[in-house]
N, C-alpha and C positions, 0 to 999 in steps of 0.2 A: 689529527685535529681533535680538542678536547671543547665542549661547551665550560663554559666560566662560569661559577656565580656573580651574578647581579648583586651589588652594593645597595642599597636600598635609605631613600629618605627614614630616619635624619642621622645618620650616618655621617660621622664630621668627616671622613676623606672625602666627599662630594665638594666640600669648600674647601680642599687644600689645592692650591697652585701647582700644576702637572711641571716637569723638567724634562726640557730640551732631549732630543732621541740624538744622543752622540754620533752613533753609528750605525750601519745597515750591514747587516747580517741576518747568517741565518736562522737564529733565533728569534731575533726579528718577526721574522718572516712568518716563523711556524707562530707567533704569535695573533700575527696581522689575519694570519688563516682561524685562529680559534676566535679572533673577535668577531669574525665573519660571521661564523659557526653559530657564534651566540646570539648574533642579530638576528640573525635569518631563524632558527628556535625562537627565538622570545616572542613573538613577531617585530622589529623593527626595521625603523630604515635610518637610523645613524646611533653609532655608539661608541664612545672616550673610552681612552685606556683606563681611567680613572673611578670607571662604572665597573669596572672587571676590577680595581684595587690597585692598579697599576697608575700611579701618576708620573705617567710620560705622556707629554705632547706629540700622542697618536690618536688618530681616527680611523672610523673606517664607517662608509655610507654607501647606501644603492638606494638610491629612490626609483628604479623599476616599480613599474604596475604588476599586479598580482598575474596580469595573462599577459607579461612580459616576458623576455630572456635577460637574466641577470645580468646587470651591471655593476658590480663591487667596483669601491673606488676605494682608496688608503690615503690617508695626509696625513706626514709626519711635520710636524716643525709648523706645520700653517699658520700664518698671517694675514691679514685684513691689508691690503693694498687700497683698498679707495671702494666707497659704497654709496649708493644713490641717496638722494634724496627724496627721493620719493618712495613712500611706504607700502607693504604689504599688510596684510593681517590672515595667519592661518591658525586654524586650529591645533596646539601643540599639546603633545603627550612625552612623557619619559621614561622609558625603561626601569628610572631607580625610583619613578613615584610611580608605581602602577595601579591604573585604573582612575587616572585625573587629567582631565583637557582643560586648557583654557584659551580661550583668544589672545593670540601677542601679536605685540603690529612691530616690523622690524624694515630695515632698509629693504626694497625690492629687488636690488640687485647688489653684486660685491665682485672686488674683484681680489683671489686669492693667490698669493705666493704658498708653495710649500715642497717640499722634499718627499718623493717619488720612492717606491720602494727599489727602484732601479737606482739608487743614491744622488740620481741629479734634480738639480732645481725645476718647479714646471710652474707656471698661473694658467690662471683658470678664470673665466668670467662664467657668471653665474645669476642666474634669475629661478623665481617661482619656488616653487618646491626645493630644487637642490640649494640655493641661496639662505633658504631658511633653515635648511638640515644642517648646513656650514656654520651659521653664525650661531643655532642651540648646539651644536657641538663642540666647536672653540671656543662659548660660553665654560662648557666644562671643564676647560685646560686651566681657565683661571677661579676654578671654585664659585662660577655661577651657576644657578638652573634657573630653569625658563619661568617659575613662580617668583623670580626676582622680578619681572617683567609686569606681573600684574598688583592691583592692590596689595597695600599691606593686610586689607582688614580680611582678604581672602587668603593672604600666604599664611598668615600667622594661622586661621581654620584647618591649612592644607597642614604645616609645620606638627600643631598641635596632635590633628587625626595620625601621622604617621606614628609622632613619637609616641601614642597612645598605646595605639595597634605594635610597636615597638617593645615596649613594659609586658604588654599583655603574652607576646611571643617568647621573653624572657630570655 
């Protein structure tokens, strides 16, 4: 298992469209391990293959508590089957914009279809936390982040500090 680098705001692969995961192998697999790898280092609890450079429509999230026992989960291919109407609002953070929260309010629950790394189809109903780690993460598959969510007059603030801090890095 290798840690990945993090892709970082404003980085245009963040807005590119992830494609479809053909197959399950085991490349795959050693892959699905090093994105783990990277979450669980960085500290997160969900991260695109698109965050690591790779735009395939993979996932991979554990919302475990810190004096929990690990729950790693993988979605490949995932889809949005049907999502409540009634809203959440949590405080979200991103691996590729580090060190920025902001409140998003999203459907409170969903229900997802996706491809198992055991290659068969699975859904999944989902609330609270893991509902929200699901829909900022299949945000990434199609070149959203979760500062799409709130103000412009705050994204464009966010937008500008990274690409700043971006020039400055060189």
């Amino acid at each position: 298992m290798a840690i990945k680098p993090l892709v970082i705001l404003p980085d245009p692969i963040l807005r590119k469209v992830s494609e479809p995961v053909e197959r399950v192998d085991d490349a795959l697999k050693r892959f699905a391990d090093d994105m783990l790898e990277t979450m669980y280092d960085a500290p997160g609890i969900g991260l695109a293959a698109i965050q690591v450079g790779e735009p395939v429509r993979m996932l991979v999230i554990d919302v475990a508590g810190e004096d929990e026992e690990k729950r790693p989960q993988v979605f490949l291919n995932p889809e949005i089957l049907h999502h409540s109407d009634e809203l959440s609002t949590y405080e979200e953070g991103c691996l590729s914009i580090p060190d920025y929260y902001a409140e998003v309010e999203r459907p409170g629950r969903v229900s997802v279809r996706y491809l198992g790394l055991d290659g068969k189809t699975h859904e999944l109903e989902a609330d609270g936390i893991l509902a929200t780690c699901l829909q900022h993460e299949m945000d990434h598959l199609n070149g959203v982040l979760f500062i799409d969510h709130i103000s412009k007059l705050k994204r464009d603030m966010v937008i500008k500090k990274f690409t700043k801090a971006a020039r400055r890095a060189g």
